[in-house]
C-alpha positions in Angstrom: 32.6 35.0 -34.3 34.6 35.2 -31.0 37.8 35.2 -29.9 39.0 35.3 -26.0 42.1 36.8 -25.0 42.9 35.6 -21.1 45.6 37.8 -19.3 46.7 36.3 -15.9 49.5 35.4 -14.0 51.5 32.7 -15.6 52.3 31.5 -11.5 48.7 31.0 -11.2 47.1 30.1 -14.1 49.3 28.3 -16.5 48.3 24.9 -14.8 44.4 25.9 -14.9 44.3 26.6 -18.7 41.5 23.7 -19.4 39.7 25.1 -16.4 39.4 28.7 -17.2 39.1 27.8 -21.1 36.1 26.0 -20.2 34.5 28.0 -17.7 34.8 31.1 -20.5 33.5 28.6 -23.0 30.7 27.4 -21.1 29.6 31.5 -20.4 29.9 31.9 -24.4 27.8 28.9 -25.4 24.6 29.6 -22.3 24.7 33.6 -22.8 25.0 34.0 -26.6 24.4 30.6 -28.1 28.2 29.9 -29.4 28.3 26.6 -30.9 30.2 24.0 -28.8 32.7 23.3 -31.5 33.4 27.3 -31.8 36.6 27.7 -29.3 39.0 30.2 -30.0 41.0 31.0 -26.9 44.2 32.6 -26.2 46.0 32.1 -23.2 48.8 35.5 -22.4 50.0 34.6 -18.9 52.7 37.2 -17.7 55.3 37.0 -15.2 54.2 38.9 -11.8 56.1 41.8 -12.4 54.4 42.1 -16.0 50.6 42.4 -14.8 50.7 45.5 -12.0 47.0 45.8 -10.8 45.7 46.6 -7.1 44.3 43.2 -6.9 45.3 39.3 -5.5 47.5 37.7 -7.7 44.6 35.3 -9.0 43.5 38.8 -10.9 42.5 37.5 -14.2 40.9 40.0 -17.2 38.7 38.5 -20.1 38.6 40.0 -23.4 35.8 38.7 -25.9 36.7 40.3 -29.6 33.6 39.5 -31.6 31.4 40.5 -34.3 29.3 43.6 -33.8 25.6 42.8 -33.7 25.0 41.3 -30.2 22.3 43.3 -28.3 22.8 45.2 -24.9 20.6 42.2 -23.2 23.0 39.6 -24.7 25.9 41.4 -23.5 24.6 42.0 -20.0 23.7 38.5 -20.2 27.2 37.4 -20.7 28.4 39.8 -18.0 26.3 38.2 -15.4 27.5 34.6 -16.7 31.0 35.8 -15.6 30.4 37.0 -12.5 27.6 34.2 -11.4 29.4 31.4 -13.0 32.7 31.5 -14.4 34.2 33.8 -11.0 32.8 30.9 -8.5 33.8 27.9 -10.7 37.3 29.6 -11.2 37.4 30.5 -7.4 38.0 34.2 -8.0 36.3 37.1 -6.2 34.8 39.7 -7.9 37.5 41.8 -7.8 40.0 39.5 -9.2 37.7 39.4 -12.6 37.5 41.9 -15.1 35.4 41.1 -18.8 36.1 43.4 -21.5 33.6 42.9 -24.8 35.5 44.4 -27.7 33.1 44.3 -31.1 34.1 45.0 -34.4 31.9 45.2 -37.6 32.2 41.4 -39.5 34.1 43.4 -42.8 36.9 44.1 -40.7 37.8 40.6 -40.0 39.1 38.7 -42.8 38.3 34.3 -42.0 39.0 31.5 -44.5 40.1 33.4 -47.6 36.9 35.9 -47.4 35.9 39.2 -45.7 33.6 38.4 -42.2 30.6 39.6 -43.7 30.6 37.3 -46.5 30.9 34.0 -44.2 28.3 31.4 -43.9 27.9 31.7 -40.0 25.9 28.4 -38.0 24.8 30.3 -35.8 23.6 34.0 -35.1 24.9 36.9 -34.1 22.3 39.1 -33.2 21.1 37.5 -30.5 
């Protein structure tokens, strides 16, 4: 399981949502093997005044909350995918992209009536 949280400017991004969602989806699917059909993305676009950072105002920050289990390779893997694909297909310079990979065991999340740990997954997680 993953969810993406995407924090930008609202004045920048709100008429890229498609874009970025499937830049961050494509990154997802060739660094850990998400399933296609496995979206879960969450758009928080701020006002300019709201996200105060030392960057352009294209600055845009990433966080994937998933279940624990992925190894170090597989998240490297995902970093790179970021900063090789998804920066250049967004346009964004390094800078302006930040990826935070927040993991949390599979009993603290509670899907479809039953605790994480007890759901039939279609793919793996310890990739």
């Amino acid at each position: 399981m993953a969810h993406v949280k995407i924090y930008g400017r609202r004045d920048v991004w709100a008429s890229r949502r498609t874009e970025v969602s499937d830049a961050v989806h494509a990154a997802l699917v060739g660094a850990w093997a998400l399933p296609e059909h496995k979206r879960f993305h969450r758009f928080l676009l701020l006002d300019p005044e709201d996200l105060i950072a030392p960057r352009s105002p294209a600055y845009l920050v990433v966080e994937i909350v998933c279940f624990a289990g992925r190894s170090r390779a597989a998240r490297r893997a995902l970093v790179r995918a970021f900063f090789d694909d998804v920066a250049p297909t967004l346009g964004l310079d390094p800078n302006d992209l930040e990826l935070v990979i927040l993991e949390s065991p599979a009993e603290n999340w509670g899907i479809r009536g039953v605790a994480g740990d007890e759901l039939e997954l279609d793919y793996r997680v310890d990739v």
